[in-house]
N, C-alpha and C positions, 0 to 999 in steps of 0.2 A: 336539804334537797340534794347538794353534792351526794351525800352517801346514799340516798334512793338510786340516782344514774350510774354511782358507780360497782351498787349491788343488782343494775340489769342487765349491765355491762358482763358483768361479772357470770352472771345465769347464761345470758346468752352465747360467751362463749363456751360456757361448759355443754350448753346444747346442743352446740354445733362441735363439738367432741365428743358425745354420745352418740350424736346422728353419723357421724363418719362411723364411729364404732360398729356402729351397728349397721352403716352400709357396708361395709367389709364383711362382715358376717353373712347379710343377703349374699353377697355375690362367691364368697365359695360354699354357701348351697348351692347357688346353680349350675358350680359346677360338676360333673357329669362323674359321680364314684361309680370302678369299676367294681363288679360284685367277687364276692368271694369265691372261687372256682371250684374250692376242694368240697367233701361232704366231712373230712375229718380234719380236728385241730391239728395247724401247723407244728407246732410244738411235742404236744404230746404224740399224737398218732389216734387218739382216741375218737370215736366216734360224735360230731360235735352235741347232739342232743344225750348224751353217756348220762352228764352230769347235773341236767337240767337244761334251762334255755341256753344255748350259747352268750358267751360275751364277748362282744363285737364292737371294733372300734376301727377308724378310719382314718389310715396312714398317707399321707400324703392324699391322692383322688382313689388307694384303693383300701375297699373293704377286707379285715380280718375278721376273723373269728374264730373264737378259742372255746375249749370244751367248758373252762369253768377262768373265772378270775386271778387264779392265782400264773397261770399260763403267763399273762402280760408279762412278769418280771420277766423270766427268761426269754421271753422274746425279744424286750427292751435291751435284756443285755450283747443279745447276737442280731438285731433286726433285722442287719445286709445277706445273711445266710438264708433267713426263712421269708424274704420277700425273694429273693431267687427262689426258693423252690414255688413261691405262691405263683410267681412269673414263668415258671416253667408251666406248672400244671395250667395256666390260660393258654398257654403256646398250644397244650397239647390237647386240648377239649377243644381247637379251634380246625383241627384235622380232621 
């Protein structure tokens, strides 16, 4: 009997460790990604549907998108450069 209580013991905290997880997770969907401003990958320069659908990922609250997958790496590796220019072009579609 001891080990039944201390294997619901045991679930229910794991539940209540899933359930935080996963309210963490609700609560930055809600919050409010800004959209991608450019029409071409940051990276490349390429036109973003060049290469098929874009691939698109979301850096802090703003949306990227790159021409094809392989983009990410060099983004990853200058990221502060090309979320400036991603920053600049919302400044300037905003004139």
């Amino acid at each position: 009997m001891k080990l039944n209580k201390a294997f619901v013991g045991a679930a229910l905290c794991g539940g209540l460790t899933v359930a935080t997880l996963f309210g963490a997770d609700s609560k930055q969907a809600k919050e409010k990604v800004t959209p991608y401003p450019l029409e071409k990958c940051v990276v490349s320069g390429e036109k973003l549907d060049s290469m098929g659908k874009p691939f698109v990922i979301t850096n802090g609250t703003q949306e990227v998108k790159f021409c094809c997958k392989g983009c990410l790496k060099d983004f990853n590796k200058d990221k502060a450069t090309f979320m400036k220019k991603i920053e600049q072009a919302a400044k300037n579609e905003k004139k």
